[in-house]
C-alpha positions as CSV (number, residue, x, y, z in Angstrom):
1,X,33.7,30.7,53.2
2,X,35.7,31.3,56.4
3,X,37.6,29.4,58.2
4,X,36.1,30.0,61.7
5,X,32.6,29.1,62.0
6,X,30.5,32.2,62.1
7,X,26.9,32.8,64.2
8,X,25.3,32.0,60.6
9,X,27.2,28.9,59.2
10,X,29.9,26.5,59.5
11,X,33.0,27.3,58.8
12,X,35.2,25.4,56.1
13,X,37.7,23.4,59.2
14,X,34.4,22.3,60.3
15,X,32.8,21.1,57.0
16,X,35.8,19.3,56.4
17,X,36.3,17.1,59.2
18,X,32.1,16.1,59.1
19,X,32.2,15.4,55.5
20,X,35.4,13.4,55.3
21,X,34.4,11.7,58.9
22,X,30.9,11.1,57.0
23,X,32.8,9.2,54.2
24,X,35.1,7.3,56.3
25,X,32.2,6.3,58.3
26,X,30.3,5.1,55.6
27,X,33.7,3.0,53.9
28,X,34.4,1.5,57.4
29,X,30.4,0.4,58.0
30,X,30.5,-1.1,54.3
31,X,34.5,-3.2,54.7
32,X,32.8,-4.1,58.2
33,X,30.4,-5.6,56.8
34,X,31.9,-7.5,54.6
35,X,35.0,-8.1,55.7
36,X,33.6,-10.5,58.5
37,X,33.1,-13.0,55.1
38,X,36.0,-13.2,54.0
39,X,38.1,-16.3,53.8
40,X,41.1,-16.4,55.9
41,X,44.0,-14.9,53.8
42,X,47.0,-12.3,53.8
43,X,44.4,-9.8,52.1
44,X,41.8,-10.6,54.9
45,X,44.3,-9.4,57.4
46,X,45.3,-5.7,55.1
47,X,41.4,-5.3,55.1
48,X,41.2,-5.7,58.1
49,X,44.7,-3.7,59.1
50,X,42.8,-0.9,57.1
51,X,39.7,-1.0,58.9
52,X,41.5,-0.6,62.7
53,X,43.4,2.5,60.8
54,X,40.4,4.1,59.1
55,X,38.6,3.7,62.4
56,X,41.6,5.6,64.6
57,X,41.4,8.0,62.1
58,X,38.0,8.4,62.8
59,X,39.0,8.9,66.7
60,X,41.9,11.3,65.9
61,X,39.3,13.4,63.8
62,X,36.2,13.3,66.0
63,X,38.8,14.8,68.7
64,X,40.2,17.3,66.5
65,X,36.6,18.0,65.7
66,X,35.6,18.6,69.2
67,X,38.4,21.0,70.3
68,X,37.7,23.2,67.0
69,X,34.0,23.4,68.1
70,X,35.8,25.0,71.6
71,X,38.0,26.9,69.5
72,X,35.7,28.3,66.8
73,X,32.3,28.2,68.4
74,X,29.1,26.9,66.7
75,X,26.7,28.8,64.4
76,X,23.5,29.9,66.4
77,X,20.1,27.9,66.1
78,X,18.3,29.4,62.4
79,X,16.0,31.9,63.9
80,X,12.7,30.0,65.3
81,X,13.5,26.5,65.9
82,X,11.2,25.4,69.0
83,X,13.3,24.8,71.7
84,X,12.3,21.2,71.7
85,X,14.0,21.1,68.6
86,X,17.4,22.8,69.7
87,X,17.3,20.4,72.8
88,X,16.8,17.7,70.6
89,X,19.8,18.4,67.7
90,X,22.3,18.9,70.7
91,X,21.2,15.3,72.4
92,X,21.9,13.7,69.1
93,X,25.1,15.7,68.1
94,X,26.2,14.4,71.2
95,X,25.5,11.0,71.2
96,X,26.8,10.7,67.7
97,X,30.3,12.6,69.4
98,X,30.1,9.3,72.3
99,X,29.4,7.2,69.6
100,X,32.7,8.3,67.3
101,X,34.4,8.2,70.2
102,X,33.3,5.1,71.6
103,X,33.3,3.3,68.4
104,X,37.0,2.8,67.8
105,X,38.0,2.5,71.3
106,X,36.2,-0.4,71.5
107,X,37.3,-1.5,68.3
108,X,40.9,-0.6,69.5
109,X,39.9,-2.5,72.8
110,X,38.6,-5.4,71.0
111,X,42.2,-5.9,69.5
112,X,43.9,-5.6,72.4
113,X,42.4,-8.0,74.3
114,X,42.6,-10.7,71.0
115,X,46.3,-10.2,71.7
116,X,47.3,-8.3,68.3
117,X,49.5,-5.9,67.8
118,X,47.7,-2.5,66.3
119,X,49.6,0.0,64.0
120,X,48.6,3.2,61.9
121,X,48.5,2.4,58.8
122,X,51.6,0.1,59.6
123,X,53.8,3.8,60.5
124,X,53.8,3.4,64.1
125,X,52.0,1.1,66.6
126,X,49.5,2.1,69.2
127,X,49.3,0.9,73.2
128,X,47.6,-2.2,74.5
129,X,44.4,-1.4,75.5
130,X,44.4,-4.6,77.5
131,X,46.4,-7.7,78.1
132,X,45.1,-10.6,76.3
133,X,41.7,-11.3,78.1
134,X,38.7,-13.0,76.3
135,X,36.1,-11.8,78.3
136,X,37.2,-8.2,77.5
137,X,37.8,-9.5,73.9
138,X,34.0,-10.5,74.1
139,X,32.5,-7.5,75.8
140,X,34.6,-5.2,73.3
141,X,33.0,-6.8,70.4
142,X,29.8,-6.9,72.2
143,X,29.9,-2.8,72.5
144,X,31.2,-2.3,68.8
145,X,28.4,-4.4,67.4
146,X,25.7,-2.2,69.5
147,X,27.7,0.9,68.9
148,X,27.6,0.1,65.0
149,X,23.5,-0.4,65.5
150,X,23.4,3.0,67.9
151,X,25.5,4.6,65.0
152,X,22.6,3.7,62.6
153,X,19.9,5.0,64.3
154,X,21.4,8.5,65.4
155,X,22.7,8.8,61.5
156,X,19.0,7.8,60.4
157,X,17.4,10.4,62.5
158,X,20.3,13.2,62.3
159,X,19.7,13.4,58.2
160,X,16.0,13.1,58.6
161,X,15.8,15.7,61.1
162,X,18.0,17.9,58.0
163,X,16.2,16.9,55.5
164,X,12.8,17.9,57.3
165,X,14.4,21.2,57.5
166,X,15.9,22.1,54.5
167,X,12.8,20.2,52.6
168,X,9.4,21.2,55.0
169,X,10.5,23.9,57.2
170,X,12.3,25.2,54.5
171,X,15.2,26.7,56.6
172,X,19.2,27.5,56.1
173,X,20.2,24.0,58.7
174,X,21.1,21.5,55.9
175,X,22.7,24.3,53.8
176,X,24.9,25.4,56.6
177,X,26.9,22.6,56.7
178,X,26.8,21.5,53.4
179,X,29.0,23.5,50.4
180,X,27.6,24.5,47.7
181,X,23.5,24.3,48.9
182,X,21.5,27.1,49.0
183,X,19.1,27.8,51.7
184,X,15.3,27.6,49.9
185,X,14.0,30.2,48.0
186,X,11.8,31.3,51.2
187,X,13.8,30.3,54.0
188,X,13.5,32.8,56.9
């Protein structure tokens, strides 16, 4: 597999960052989730510690992400998807880009204006976002709960939409940017 995305697939930089961004999505929906119940405590506080890291890690990949797509390109539409279709799959990828983006800033946002201090994974700390403020604190958290529920729906209808293609138009999409999967037997 090369490393540059080709006019036919993904390449393996690419594959990479979605699939580990996929999996640290997934752990930071399921500890934010929970972590919201539980009881006050020095391990409360590392869960949540992790959680603000995970998610900058998130925003430090989503822009390495986007500057390899300018770097390496993108592989072209599989031959015959209605343009409806190619209009639609570039809407979502870039909502769900806003939304990785938007996400932890508000997240980072949210912290700032609750007046705590925010460090990587306890290496090095990060800028204020804002002084203490809690009507920014309030909007932040406002815009990270909607973002999580935004999140939700575009993930819901990005793996349907590649499902429907690998499964009933039988085409290469869901195989191109996932290792190991072959395109159908009949795929065009």
């Amino acid at each position: 597999m090369p490393i540059r995305n080709t006019t036919e697939r993904w390449g393996w930089v690419s594959l990479s960052i979605h699939w580990l961004t996929v999996a640290m999505v997934l752990g930071l929906v399921a500890v934010g989730l929970l972590m919201q119940e539980l009881p006050n405590s020095p391990t409360k506080i590392q869960v949540y510690n992790l959680h603000k890291s995970f998610g900058l890690t998130v925003l430090a990949l989503t822009v390495l992400r986007l500057l390899w797509r300018l770097f390496a390109g993108t592989p072209a539409p599989v031959a015959g998807t209605p343009a409806w279709q190619r209009f639609a799959a570039q809407a979502s990828h870039g909502a769900l880009y806003v939304i990785l983006l938007a996400m932890p800033l508000s997240g980072w946002l949210y912290n700032s204006a609750s007046g705590f201090p925010l460090k990587w994974f306890g290496l090095f700390g990060l800028p204020k976002l804002s002084a203490y403020d809690p009507d920014v604190k309030a909007f932040a958290l406002s815009m990270h709960e909607w973002l999580f529920y935004a999140l939700v729906l575009i993930v819901l209808v990005h793996a349907s939409a590649a499902f429907k293609h690998h499964y009933f138009d039988r085409d290469a999409t869901l195989a191109r940017m996932t290792p190991g999967l072959k395109p159908p037997a009949d795929a065009p």
